[in-house]
PLY file of the C-alpha trace (Angstrom):
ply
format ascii 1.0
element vertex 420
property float x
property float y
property float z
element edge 419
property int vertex1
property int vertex2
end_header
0.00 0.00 0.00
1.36 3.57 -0.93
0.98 6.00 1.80
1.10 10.04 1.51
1.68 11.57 5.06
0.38 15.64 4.12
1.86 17.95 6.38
2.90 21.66 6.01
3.31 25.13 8.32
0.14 25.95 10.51
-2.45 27.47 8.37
-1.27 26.35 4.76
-4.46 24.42 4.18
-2.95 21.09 4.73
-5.92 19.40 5.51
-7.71 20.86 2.36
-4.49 19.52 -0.09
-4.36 15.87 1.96
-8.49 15.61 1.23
-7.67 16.58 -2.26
-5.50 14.66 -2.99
-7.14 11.46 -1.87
-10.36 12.72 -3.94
-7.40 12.87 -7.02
-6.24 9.54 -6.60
-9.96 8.01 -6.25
-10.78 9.33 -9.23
-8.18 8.08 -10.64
-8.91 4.64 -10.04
-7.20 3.76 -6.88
-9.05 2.51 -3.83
-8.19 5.32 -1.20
-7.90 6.04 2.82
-8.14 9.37 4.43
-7.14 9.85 7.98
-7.59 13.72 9.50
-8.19 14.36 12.74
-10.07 17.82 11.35
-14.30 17.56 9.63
-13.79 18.61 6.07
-16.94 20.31 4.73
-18.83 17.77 2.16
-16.64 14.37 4.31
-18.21 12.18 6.73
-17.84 12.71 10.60
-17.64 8.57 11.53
-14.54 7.53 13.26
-14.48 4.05 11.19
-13.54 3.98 7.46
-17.17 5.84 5.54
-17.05 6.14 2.01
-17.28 9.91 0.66
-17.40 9.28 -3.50
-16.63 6.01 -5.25
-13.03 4.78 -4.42
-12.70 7.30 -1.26
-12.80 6.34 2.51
-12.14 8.79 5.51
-12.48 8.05 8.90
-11.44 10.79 11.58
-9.44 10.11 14.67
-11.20 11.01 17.65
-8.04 11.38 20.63
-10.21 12.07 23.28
-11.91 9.09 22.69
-9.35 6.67 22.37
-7.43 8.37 25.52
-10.39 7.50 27.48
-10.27 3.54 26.16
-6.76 3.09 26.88
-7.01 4.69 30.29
-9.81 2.86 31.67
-8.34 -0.59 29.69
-4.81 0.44 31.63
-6.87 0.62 35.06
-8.35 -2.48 34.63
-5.07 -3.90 33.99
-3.66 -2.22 37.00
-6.45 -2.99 39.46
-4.32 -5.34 42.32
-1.74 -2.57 42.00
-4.57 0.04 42.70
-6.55 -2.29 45.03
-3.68 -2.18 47.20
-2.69 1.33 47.42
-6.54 1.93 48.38
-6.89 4.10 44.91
-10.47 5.13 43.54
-11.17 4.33 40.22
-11.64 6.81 37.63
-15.02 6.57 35.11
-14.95 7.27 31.68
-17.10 10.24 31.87
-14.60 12.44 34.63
-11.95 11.85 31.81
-10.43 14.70 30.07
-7.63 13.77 27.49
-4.17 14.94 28.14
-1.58 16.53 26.05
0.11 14.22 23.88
-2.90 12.08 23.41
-3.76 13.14 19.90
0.21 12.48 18.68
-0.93 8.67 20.44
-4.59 8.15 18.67
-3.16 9.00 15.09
-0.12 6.27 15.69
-2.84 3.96 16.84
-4.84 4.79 13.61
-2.05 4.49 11.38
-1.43 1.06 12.92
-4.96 -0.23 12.74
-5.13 0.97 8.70
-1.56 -0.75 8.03
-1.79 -4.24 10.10
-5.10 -3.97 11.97
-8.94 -4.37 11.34
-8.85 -1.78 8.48
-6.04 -3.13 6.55
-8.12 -5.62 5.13
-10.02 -3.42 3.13
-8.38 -3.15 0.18
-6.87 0.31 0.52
-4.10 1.14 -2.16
-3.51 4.46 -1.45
-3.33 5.67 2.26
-3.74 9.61 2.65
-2.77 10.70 6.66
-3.79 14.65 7.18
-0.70 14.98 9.78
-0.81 18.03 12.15
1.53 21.18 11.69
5.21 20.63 10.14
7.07 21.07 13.38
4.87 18.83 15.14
4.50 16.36 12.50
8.01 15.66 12.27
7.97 15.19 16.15
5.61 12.78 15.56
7.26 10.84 12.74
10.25 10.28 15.13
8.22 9.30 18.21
7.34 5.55 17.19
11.14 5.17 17.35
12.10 6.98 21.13
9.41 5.22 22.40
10.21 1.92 21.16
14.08 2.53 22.71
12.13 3.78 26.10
10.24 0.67 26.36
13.52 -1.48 25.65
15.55 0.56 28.52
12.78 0.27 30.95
11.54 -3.19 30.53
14.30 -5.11 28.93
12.55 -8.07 27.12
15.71 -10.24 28.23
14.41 -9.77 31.93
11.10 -11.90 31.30
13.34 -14.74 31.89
13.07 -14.51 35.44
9.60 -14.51 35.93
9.21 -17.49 37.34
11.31 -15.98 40.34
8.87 -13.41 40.61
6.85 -14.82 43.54
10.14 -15.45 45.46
11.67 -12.15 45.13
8.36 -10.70 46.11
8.46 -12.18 49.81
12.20 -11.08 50.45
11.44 -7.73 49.53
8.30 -7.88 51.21
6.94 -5.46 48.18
4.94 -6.87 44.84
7.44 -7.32 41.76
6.45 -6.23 38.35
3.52 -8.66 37.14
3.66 -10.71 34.13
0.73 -8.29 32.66
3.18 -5.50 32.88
5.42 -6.93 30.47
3.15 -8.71 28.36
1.37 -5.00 27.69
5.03 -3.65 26.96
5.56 -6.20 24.19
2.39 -4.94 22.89
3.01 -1.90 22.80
6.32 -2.83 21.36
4.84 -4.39 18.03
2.13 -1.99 17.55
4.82 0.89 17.63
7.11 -1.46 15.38
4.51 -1.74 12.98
4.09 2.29 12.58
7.80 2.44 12.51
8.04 0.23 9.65
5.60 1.70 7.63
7.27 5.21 8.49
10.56 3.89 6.98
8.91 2.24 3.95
10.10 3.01 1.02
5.99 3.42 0.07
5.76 6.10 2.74
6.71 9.73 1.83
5.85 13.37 2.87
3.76 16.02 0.71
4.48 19.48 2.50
2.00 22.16 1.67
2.90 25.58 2.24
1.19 28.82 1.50
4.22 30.88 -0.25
5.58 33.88 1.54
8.57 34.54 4.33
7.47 32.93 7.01
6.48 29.80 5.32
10.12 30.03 3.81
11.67 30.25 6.66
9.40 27.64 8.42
10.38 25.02 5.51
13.91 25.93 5.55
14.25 25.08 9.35
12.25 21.58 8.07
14.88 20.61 5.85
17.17 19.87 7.86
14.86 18.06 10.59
13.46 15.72 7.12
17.19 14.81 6.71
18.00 13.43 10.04
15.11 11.53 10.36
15.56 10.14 6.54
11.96 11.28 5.67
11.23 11.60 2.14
9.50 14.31 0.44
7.95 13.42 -3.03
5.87 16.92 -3.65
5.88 20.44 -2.26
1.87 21.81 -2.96
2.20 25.39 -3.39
-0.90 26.44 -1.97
-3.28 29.40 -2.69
-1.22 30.40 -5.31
-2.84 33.87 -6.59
-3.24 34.38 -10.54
-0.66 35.96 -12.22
-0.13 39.54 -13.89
-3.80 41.32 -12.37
-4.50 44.38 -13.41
-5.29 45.77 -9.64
-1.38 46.88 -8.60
-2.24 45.91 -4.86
-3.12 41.94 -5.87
-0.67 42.24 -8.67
2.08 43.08 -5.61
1.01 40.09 -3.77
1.15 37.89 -6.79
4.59 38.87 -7.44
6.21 37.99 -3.77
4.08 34.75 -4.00
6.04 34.16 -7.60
9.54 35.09 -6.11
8.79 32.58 -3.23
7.92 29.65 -5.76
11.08 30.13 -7.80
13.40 30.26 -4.91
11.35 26.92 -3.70
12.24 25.50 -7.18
15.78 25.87 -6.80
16.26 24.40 -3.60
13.84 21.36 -3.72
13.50 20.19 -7.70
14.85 17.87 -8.85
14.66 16.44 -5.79
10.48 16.40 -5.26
8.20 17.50 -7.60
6.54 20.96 -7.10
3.05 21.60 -7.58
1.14 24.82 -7.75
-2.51 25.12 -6.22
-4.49 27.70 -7.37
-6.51 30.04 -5.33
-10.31 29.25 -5.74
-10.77 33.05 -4.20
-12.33 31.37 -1.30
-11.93 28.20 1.02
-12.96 25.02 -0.81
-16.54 23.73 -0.16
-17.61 20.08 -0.84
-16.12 17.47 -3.51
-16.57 19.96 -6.88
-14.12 22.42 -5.21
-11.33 20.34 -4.14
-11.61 18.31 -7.46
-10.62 22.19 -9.12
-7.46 21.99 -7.05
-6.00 19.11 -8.92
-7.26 19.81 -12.36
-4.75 18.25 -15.23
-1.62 16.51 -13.88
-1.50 17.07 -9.93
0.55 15.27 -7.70
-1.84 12.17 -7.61
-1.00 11.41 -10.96
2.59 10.18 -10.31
3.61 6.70 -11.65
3.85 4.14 -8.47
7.04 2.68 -9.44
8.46 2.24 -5.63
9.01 -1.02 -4.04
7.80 -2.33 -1.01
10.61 -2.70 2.05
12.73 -0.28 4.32
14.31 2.33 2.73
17.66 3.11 3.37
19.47 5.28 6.19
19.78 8.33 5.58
23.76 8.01 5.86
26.75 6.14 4.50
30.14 5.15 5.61
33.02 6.05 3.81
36.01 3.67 4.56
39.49 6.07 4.62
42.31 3.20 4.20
40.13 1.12 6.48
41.16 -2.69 7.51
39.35 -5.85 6.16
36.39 -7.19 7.59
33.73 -4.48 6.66
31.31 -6.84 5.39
30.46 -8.52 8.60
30.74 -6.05 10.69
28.81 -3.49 8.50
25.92 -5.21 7.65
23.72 -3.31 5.95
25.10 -0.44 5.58
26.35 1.49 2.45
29.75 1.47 1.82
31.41 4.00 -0.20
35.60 3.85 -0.74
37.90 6.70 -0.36
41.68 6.79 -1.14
43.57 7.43 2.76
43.95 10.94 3.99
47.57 10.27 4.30
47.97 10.51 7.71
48.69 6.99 8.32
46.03 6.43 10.33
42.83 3.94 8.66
39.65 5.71 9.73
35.84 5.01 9.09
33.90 7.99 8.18
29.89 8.38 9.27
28.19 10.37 6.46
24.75 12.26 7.05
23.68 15.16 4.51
22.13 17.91 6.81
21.30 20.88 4.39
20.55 23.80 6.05
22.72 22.88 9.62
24.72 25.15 11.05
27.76 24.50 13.04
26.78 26.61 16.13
23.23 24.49 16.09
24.47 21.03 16.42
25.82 18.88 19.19
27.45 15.48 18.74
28.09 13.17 21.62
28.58 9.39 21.31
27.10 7.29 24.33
28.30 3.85 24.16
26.68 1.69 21.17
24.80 5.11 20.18
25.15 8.40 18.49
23.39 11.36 19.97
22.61 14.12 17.72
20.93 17.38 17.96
20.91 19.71 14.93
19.03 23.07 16.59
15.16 22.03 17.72
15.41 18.58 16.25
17.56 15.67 17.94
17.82 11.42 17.11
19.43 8.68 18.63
21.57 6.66 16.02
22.39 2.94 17.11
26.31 2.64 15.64
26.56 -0.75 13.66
29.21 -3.19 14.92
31.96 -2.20 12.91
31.51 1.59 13.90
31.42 0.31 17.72
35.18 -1.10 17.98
36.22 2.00 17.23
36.95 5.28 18.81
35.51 8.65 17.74
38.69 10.89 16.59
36.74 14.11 15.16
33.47 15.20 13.43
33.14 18.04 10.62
30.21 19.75 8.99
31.13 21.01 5.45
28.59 21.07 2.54
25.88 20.58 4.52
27.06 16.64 5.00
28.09 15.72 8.74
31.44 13.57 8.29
32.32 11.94 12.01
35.69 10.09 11.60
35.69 6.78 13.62
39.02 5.04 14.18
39.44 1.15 14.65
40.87 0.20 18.16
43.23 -2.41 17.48
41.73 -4.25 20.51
38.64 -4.69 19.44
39.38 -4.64 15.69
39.29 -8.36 14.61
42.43 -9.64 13.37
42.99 -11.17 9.57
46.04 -12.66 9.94
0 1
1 2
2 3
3 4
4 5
5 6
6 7
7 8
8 9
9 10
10 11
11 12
12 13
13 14
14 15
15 16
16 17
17 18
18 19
19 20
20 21
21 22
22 23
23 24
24 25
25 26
26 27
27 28
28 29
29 30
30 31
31 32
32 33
33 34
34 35
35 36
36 37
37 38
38 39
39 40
40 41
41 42
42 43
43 44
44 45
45 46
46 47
47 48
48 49
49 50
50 51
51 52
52 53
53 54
54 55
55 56
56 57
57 58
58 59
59 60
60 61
61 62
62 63
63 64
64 65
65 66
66 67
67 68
68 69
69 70
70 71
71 72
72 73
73 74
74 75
75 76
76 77
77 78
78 79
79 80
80 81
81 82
82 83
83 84
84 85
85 86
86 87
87 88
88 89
89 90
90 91
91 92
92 93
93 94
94 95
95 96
96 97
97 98
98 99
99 100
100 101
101 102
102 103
103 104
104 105
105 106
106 107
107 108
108 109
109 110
110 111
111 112
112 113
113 114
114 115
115 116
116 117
117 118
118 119
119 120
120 121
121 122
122 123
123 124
124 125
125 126
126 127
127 128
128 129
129 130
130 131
131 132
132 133
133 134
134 135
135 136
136 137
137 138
138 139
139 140
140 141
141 142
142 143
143 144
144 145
145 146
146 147
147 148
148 149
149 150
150 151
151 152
152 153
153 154
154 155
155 156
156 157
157 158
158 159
159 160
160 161
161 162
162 163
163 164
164 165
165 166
166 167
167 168
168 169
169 170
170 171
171 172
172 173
173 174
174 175
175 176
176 177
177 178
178 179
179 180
180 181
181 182
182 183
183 184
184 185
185 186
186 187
187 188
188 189
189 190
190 191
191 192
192 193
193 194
194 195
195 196
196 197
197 198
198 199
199 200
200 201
201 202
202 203
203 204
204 205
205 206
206 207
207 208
208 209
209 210
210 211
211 212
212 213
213 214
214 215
215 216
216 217
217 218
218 219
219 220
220 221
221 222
222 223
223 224
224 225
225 226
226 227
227 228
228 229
229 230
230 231
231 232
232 233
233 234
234 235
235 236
236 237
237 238
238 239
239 240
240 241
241 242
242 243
243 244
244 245
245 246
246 247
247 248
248 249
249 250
250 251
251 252
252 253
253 254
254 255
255 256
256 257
257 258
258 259
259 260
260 261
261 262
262 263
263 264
264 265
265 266
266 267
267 268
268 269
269 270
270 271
271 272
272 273
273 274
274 275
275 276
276 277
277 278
278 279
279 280
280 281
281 282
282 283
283 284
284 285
285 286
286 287
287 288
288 289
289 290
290 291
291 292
292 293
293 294
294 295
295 296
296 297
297 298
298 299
299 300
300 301
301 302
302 303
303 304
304 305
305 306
306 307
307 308
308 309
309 310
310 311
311 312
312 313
313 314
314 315
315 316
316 317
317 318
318 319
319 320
320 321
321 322
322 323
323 324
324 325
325 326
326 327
327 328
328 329
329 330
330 331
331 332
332 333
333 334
334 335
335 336
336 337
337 338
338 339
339 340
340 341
341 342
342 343
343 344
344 345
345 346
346 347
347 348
348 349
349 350
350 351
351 352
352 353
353 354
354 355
355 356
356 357
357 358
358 359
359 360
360 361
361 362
362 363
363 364
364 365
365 366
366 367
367 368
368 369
369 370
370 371
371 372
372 373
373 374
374 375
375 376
376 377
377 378
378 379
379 380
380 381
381 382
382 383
383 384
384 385
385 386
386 387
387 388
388 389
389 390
390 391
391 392
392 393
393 394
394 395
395 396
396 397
397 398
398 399
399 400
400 401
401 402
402 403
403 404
404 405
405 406
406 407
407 408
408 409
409 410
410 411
411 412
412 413
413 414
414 415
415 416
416 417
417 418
418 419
């Protein structure tokens, strides 16, 4: 299944471009999903999968509804725990959803339209209204962190010693972790897995939608960089709203002419790399299926040829090997390999390659914490696991030139297998 995640800067119409394209692609042929969390005028209000037009679906993801499921299912689960503390139990109606719950209820959605009930529907196009850029990309990231959270907390290796459990309970005197505890953790585990892998799939890539003008500029700008550390994949930037060109009023002639300086510079910086697509401005906000049909009139970005493969797509990075000893292959699985003649300093080095356009020097940190990398490139930040190879050796400087990071690692010759 190909999924579009639409996301863009607050107020860019993101919504309106994710429901039109998924109207685009139904038309078109292909059996389509929308997931918003917003009503769009002329679109059904259920929370399960209602058709809107032949070939569309949309269902809308109600948070506060699924916060108050998984709390009350989480109390349930918890009840000798809160039986024994003497806690009160909380009903569904006192429940008010909590920050953060929303960024939960759309990762449960995606899951349940990739492996769950929905996926058996037949969907071949998957459209996911995603909230504001900044956020978005947040989001993207999070299936990952907590994924390494649960794995820190509740190491899956520990299960091993549950039968101990009852044991260890009477000399501490206190209750140990229950089996339920770790059973909801694995759970949790492959549900988050699930999103994760349909995140990296090579199927999966972004649409950003921005209005054109500074701040959106400067807003996508600020993205780039955040889209390259995460290895997210942009296919299209929708130029929204885009005003009609040479008016004969000088005031909306003005405005048409920053909105065409805007698209060129966007041109330069992101073609060839995604396509660019120009929306026009309906001189009002769209209303029902006739007006976001306009939208995409001729070839929009619905009408690309689906040539991708299914799988992971690669990391964003490479390794360049600098005079490096034998033995890359198994302890480099995976990863992509590119040869480099020696710097000439005698000394073999591995170098660990990630393109960060837009990065500044002042803006990023770099710090290496056992078997991971941990990097921070101004408001966004990732935790890179290092592959074997990269983890017998030592970390001997880092350098950010073209907008590529290069951090050199050097082999220790104690951990460095021998090949003699």
């Amino acid at each position: 299944m190909r999924t579009v995640l639409v996301t863009g800067p607050g107020g860019a119409g993101r919504t309106t471009v994710a429901a039109a394209t998924a109207l685009a692609a139904a038309r078109r042929g292909r059996r389509t999903l929308l997931l918003t969390a917003d009503g769009i005028p002329g679109f059904p209000d259920g929370t399960e999968p209602t058709e809107v037009t032949d070939g569309l679906w949309s269902a809308r993801i109600d948070s506060g509804e699924h916060f108050r499921e998984e709390l009350l299912a989480l109390q349930d689960q918890a009840s000798v725990a809160l039986d024994l503390l003497g806690g009160n139990r909380l009903d569904g109606e006192e429940l008010t959803e909590l920050p953060g719950s929303t960024e939960l209820a759309l990762l449960h959605t995606l899951r349940r339209a990739t492996e769950g009930d929905w996926s058996r529907r037949g969907h071949e196009l998957l459209v996911v209204d995603l909230p504001p850029l900044r956020e978005a990309l947040a989001l993207l990231a999070l299936p990952e962190q907590l994924r390494r959270y649960l794995r820190r907390l509740l190491p899956p290796e520990r299960q091993a010693a549950r039968a101990l459990r009852p044991m260890l309970a009477q000399l501490a005197g206190v209750p140990m972790p229950a089996q339920w505890l770790y059973e909801a953790a694995a759970r949790r585990d492959a549900e988050l897995a699930a999103v994760q892998a349909l995140i990296e799939d090579r199927n999966t890539t972004l649409r950003l939608v921005a209005e054109p003008g500074p701040a959106a500029e400067e807003a996508l700008r600020t993205a780039r960089t955040g889209l390259a550390l995460h290895g997210l994949r942009v296919d299209t930037l929708a130029v929204n709203r885009v005003l009609p060109r040479h008016s004969a009023d000088p005031w909306f002639a003005e405005l048409a002419a920053q909105q065409e300086k805007t698209v060129d510079r966007w041109y330069e910086e992101w073609v060839p790399g995604a396509a660019l697509c120009e929306v026009p401005h309906l001189g009002r906000d769209p209303r029902g299926l006739d007006d976001l049909a306009r939208l995409f009139e001729g070839d929009g970005p619905a009408s690309e040829p689906d040539a991708r493969s299914p799988g992971r797509a690669d990391d964003p990075w490479w390794i360049e090997s600098l005079g490096a000893p034998d033995g890359l292959g198994g302890l480099l699985p995976g990863a992509r390999i590119a040869t480099a003649p020696p710097t000439g300093d005698g000394d073999p080095v591995l170098v660990w390659c990630l393109p960060l356009p837009g990065a500044v020097k002042k803006d990023l940190q770099l710090v290496r914490r056992g078997d991971e990398l941990l990097l921070t490139v101004g408001p966004f930040h990732r935790i890179v696991p290092l592959e074997s190879g990269l983890r017998r050796c030592t970390v001997s400087g880092a350098a950010l030139t073209d907008g590529v990071l290069r951090v050199r690692f050097t082999p220790d010759p104690g951990l460095w297998p021998r090949t003699d």
